[in-house]
N, C-alpha and C positions, 0 to 999 in steps of 0.2 A: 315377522310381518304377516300381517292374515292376506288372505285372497279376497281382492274386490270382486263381486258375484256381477256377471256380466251380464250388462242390460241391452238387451234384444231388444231390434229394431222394427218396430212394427210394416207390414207391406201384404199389400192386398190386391190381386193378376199383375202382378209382376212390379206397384209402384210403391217406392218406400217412402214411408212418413218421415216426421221427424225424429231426429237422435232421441231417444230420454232423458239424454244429460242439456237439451236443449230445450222441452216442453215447458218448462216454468221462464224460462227467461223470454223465448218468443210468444207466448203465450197473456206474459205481462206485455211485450210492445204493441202485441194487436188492440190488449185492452185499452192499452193507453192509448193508442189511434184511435178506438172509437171514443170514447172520452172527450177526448180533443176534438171530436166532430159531432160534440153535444148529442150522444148514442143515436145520431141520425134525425134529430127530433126537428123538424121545421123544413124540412125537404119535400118537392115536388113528388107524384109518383116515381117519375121516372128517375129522377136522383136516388132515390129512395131504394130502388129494383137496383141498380147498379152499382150506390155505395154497399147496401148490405150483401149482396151477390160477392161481391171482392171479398167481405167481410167472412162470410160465410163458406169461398174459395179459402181463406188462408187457415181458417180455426179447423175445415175439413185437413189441411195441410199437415197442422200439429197434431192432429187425433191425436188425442191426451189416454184414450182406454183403449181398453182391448178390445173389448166387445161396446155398444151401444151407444160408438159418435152420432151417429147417425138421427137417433134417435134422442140425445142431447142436444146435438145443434136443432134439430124441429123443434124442441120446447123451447130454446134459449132465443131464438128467431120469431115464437109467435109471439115472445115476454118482450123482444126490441121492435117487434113492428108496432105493438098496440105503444110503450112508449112513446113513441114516433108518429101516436096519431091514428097509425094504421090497422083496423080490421084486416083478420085472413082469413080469406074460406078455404078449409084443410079437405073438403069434400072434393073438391078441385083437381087436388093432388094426387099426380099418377103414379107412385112408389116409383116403376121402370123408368117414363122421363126425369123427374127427381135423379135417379142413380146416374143416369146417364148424361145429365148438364152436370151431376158434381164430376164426373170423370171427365167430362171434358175439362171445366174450371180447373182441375188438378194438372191438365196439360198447357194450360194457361189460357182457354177461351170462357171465358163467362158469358157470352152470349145467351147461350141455350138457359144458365142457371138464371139472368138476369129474365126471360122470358117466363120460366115457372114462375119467378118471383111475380110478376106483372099480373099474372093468370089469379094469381091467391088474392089479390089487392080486391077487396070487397068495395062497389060503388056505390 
């Protein structure tokens, strides 16, 4: 019998992501929740700030790489706001509050992320 090569758990100050053997299976249920919620398209601002804020909490969750979640979910978030109707002004964005509403969201407040979100909503 060979040796299954163990798959490391990703975690970053001290909080761990999801399993590996987990990232394709929840990874498929978020999709299919946003799916299901027609990729957000026909929502109020503030629906909008809050559905993808959760959204955006759970896919930071999965971090699928090693390096450049971060920098995937900003692209995949500017490609579902404009979807959805919505312009974002990325000039807006302050890297450190960004980091710091995802680390909250990660503890379970979306608050602070559902507030950057509101901030980027071009009028």
């Amino acid at each position: 019998m060979g040796r299954k090569s163990a798959k490391r758990r990703i975690s970053k100050q001290g909080n761990p992501f999801c399993f590996p053997d987990h990232i394709e299976i929840q990874s498929a249920k978020l999709f299919a929740g946003l799916e299901a919620e027609n990729c957000l398209e026909g929502l109020s601002e503030d629906d909008f700030a809050v559905k993808s804020a959760h959204f955006l909490a759970e896919l930071n969750a999965i971090h699928a790489f090693r390096e450049g979640n971060g920098r995937a979910q900003l692209t995949f978030f500017v490609l579902l706001a404009n979807r959805a109707g919505y312009a974002l002004d990325l000039e807006r964005l302050d890297p450190d509050v960004m980091l710091d509403a995802m680390i909250a969201s990660f503890d379970g407040d979306e608050i602070k992320l559902v507030e950057v979100i509101r901030k980027l909503i071009r009028r």
